[in-house]
C-alpha positions in Angstrom: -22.6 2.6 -18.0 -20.2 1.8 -20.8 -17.9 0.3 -18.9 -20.0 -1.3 -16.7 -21.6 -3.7 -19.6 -17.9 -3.6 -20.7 -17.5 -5.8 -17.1 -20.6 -8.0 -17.7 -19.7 -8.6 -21.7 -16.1 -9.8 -20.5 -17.2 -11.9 -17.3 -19.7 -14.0 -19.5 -17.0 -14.7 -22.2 -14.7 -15.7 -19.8 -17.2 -17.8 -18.2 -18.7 -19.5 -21.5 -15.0 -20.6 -22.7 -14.3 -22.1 -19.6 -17.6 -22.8 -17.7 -16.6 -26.9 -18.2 -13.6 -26.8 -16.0 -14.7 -23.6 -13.4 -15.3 -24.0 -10.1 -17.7 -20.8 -9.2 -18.2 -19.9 -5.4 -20.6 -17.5 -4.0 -19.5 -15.1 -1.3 -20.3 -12.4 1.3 -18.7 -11.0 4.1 -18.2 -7.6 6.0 -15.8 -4.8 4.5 -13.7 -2.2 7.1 -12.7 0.7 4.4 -11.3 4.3 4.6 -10.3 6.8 1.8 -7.4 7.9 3.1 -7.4 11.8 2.0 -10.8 12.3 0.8 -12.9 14.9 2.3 -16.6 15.4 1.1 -18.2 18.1 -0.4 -19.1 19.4 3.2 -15.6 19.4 4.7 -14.1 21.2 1.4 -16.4 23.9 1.8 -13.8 25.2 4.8 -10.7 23.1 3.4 -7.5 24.5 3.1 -4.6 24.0 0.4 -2.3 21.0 1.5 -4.9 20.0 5.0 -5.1 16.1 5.2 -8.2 14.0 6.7 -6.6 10.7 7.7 -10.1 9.1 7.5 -11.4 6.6 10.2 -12.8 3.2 9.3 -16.4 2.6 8.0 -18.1 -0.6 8.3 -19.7 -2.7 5.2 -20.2 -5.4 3.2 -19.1 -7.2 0.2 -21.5 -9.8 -2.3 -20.8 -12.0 -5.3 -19.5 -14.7 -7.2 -16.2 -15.8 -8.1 -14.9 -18.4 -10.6 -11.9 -20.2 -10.8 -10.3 -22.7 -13.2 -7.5 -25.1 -11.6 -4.1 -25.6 -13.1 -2.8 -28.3 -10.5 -2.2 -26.4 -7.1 -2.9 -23.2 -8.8 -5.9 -21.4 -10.0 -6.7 -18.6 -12.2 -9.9 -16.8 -10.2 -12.4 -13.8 -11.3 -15.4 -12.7 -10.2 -17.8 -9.9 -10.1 -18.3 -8.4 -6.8 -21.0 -5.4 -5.5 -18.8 -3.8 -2.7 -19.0 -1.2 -0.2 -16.0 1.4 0.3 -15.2 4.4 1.9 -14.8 6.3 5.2 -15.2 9.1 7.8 -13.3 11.8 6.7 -13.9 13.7 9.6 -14.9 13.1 13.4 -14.8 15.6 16.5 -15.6 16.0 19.7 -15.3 17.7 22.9 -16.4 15.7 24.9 -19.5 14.9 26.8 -18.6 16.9 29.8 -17.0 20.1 28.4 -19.2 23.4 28.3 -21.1 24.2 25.0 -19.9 20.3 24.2 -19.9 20.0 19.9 -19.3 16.8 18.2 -19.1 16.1 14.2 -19.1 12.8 12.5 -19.2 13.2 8.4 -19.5 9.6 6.5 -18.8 9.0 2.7 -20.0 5.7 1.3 -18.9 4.6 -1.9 -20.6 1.4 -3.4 -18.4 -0.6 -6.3 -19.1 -3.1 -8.6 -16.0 -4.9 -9.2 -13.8 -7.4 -11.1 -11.2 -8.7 -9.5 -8.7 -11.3 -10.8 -6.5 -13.3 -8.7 -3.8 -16.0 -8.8 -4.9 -18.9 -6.2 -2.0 -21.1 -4.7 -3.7 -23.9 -2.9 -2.0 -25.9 -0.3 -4.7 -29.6 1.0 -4.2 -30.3 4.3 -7.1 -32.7 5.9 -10.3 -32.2 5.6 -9.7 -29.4 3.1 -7.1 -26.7 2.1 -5.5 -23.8 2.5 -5.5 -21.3 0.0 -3.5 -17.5 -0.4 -3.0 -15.5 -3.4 -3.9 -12.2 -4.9 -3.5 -9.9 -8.3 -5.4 -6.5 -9.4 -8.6 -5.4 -9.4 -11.2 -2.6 -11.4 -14.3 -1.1 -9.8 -16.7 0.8 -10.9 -18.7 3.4 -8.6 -21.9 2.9 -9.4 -23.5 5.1 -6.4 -22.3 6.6 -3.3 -23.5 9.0 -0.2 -21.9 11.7 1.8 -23.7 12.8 4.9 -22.5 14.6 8.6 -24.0 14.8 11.4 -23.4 17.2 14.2 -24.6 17.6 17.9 -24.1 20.5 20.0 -24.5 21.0 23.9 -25.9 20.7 26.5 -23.5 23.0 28.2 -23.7 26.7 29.7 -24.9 29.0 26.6 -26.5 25.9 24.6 -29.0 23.1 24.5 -29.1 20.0 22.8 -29.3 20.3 19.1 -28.7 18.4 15.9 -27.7 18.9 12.7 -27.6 16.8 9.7 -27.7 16.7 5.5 -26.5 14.2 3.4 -26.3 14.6 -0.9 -25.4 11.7 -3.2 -21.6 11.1 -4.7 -21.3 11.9 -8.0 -18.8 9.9 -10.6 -17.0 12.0 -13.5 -14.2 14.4 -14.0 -15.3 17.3 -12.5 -13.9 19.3 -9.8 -16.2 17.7 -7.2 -16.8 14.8 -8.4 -14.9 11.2 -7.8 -13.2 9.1 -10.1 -15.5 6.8 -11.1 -12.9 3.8 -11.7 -10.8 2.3 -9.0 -7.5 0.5 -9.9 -6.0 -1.6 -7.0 -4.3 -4.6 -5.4 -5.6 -7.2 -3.3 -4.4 -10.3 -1.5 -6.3 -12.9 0.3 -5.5 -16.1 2.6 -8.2 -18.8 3.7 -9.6 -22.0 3.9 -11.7 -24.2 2.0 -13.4 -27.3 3.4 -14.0 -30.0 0.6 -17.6 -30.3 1.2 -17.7 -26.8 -0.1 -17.6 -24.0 2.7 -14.7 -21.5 3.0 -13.7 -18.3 4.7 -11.2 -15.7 3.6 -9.5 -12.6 5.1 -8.6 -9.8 2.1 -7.1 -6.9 1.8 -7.0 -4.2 -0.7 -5.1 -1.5 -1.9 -6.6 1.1 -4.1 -3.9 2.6 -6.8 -6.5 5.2 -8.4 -6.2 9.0 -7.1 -9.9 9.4 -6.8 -10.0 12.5 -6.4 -10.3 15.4 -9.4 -9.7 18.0 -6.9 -5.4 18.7 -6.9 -5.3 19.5 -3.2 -6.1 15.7 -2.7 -4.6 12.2 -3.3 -7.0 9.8 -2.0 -7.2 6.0 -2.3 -9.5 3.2 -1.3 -8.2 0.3 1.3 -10.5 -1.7 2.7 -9.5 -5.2 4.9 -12.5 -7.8 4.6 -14.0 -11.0 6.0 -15.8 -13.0 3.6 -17.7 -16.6 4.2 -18.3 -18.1 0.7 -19.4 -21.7 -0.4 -18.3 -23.6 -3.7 -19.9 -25.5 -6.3 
């Protein structure tokens, strides 16, 4: 919580000081994450010293506002952003046609709020411009899910059956919990019409070992489309 309202307190003063010459857009789009070499609490339970989970994509969705303030071509930009991340640590199957056919999906959702702060270069061309840049970022996991979900059969000794369970992520230092702050990289590349609209393709890269457990070294990335319009 501290360093949550340690995010807000900064954003406004940044904001105040510079509100005259800001531009501030507001944005939203669709995340693709994975954290890359973080199992959940249900796959640790059989984990084994030095096993991987390579983690497949999960699908979600970034909100917020950004800021920026214009030095010629370049611009200074923050914001404060409420973002999904994650992944599928693990997924299995047999196959739909194999005897006694098992399949396994488990999901961990991480939800952020985040402070980026990026340097903008901006290139006009027509009816708008081009703009790419990038620079670090802090999240804050502010809530999170971990669930699996498994069917089994129909095959020879089995018939169709489901099973599922899902707990909430928890945020501290111990052993299974996750890091609550994530420290990354991001770049982006877009473009900006005048009257206002934009779109923008990012990409981060997540520098925080989120994980408390020493087996693991798991980090956020997470490739986004966001639509956005400026004021």
């Amino acid at each position: 919580m501290k360093k949550f309202l340690l995010i807000i307190v900064l954003s406004g003063f940044v904001t105040g000081a510079l509100a005259q010459s800001m531009k501030f857009t507001i944005v939203a789009g669709v995340n693709s994450s994975t954290a890359s070499n973080i199992p959940d609490d249900f796959i640790k339970r059989v984990a084994i010293a030095g096993e991987t989970f390579p983690n497949s994509k999960l699908i979600g969705f970034n909100a917020g506002v950004l800021a920026a303030y214009p030095v010629g071509k370049i611009a200074i930009q923050a914001g404060l952003l409420y973002t999904t991340k994650g992944g599928v640590p693990y997924s299995f199957s047999t196959g739909s046609n194999a005897n006694n056919s098992l399949s396994r999906k488990d999901v961990l959702r991480l939800n952020y709020l985040e402070m980026p702060l990026n340097v903008i270069y901006n290139l006009p061309v027509g009816p708008g411009k081009f703009f790419l840049g990038g620079g670090p970022y802090v999240g804050i996991g502010i809530s999170g899910k971990a669930s699996y979900n498994i069917k089994e059969g129909p095959g020879e000794t089995s018939t169709n059956q489901t099973t599922k369970d899902s707990k909430s992520v928890t945020y501290g230092s111990g052993y299974d919990d996750l890091k609550a702050t994530d420290v990354g990289l991001g770049a982006k590349l877009g473009f900006a019409l005048n009257k206002g609209w934009l779109i923008s393709f990012n990409y981060e890269q997540g520098l925080t070992n989120l994980s408390n457990d020493p087996r693991y070294n798991g980090k956020n990335k997470t490739l986004s489309l966001s639509l956005g319009y400026s004021f």
